[in-house]
ZAKOL-61338 format. One record per atom (N, C-alpha, C): y, z, x. Coordinates in pm, whole numbers, padded with zeros to 5 digits, always signed. Each point is the difference from the previous one (the first is absolute). Layout:
<rs>
YZX
...
</rs>
This chain:
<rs>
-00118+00000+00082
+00118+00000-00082
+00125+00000+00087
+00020+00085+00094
+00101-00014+00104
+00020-00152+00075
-00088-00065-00013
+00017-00162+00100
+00050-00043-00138
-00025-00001-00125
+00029-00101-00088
+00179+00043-00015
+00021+00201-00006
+00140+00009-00036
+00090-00097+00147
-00071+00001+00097
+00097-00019+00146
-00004-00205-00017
-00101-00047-00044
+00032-00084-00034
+00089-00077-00059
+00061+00058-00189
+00092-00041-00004
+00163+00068+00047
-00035+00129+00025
+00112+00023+00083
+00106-00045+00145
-00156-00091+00037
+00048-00091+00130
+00076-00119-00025
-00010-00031-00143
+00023-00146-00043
+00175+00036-00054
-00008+00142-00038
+00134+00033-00029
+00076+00050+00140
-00052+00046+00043
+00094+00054+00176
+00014-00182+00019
-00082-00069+00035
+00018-00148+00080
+00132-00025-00081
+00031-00013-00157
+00103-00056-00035
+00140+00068+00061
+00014+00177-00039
+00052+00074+00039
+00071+00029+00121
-00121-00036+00103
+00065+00024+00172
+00047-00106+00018
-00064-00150-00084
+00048-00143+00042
-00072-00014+00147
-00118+00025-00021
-00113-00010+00119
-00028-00170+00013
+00036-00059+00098
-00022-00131+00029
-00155-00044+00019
-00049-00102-00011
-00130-00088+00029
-00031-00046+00119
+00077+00051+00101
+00035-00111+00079
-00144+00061+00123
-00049-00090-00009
-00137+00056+00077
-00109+00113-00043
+00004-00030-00158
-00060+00067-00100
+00036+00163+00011
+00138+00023+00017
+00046+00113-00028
-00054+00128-00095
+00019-00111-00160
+00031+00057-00108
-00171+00033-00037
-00086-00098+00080
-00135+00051+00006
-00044+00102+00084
+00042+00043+00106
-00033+00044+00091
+00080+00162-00122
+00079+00028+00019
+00103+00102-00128
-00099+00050-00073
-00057-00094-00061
-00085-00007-00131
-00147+00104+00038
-00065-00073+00103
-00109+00024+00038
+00016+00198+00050
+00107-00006+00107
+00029+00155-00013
+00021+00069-00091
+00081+00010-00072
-00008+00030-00140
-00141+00051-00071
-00025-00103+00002
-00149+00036-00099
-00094+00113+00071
+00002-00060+00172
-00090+00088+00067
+00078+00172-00001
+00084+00007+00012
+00077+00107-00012
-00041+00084-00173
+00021-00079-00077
-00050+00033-00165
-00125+00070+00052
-00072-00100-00040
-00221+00047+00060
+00044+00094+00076
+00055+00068+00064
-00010+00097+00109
+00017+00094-00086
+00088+00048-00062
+00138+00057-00023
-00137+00017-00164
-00033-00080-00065
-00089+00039-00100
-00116+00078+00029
-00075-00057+00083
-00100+00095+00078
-00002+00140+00041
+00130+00022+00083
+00059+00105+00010
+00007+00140-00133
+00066-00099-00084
+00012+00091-00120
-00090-00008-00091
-00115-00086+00029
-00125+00039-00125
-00062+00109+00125
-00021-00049+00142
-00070+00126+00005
+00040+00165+00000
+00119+00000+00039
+00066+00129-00057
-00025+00054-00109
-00014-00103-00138
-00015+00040-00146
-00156+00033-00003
-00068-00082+00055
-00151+00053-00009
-00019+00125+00038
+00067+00055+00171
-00073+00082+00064
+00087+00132-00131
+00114-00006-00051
+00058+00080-00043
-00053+00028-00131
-00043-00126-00063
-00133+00103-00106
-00117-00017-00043
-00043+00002+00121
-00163+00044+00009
+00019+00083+00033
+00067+00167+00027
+00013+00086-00019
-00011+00079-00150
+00072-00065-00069
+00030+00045-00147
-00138-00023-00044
-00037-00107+00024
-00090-00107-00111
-00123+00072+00026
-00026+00019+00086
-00122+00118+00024
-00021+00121-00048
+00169+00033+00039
-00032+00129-00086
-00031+00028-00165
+00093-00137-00036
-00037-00047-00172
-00136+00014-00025
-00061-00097+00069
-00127-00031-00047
-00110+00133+00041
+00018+00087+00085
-00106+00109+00030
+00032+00113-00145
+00095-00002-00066
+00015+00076-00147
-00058-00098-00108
-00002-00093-00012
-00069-00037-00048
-00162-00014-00052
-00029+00060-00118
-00131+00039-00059
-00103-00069-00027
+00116-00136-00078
-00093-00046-00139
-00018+00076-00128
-00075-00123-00064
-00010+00080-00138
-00132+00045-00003
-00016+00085-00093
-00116+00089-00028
-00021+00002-00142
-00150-00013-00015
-00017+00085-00143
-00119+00072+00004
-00012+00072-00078
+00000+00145-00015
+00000+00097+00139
+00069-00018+00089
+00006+00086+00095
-00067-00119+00133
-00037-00117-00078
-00132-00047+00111
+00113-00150+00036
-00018-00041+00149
+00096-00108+00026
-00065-00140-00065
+00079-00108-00020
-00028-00075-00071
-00093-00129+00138
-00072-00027-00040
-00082-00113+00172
+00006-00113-00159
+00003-00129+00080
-00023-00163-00019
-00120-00029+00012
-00071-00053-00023
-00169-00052+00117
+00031-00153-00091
-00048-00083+00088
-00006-00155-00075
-00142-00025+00125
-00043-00085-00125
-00166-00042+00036
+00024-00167+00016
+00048-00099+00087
-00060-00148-00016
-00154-00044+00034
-00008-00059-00126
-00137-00071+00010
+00009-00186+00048
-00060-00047+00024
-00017-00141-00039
-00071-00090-00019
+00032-00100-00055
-00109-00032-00067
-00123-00108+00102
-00124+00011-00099
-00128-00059+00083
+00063-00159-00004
-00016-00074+00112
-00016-00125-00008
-00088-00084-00080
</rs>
């Protein structure tokens, strides 16, 4: 998501700074940009991860499930298939 925001943000700085072509400038602009984005996104998803998988653990270890009558509730599924 960060390369796509730096993407069109590059296309608006190029108009903005009046970044010339001239030996593929406005590409060369462009290309930093984006790599700078991807960085800069990476950065901040992994911050957001490491920051809650703290919480999220602790969420989920209170967590019970449902019960009935006192007894926890289990799934079982049986596939069969069929004879050729």
């Amino acid at each position: 998501m960060g390369g796509l925001a730096a993407f069109g943000l590059s296309f608006f700085l190029i108009w903005f700074l009046k970044v010339t072509n001239f030996e593929g400038g406005a590409g060369y602009f462009t290309s930093f940009v984006i790599l700078t984005g991807v960085a800069g996104g990476f950065v901040v998803g992994l911050i957001t991860a490491l920051t809650m998988r703290s919480t999220f653990t602790q969420r989920c270890s209170r967590i019970r499930g449902p019960k009935l009558d006192g007894d926890s509730i289990r799934l079982e599924v049986e596939l069969k298939c069929p004879r050729d």
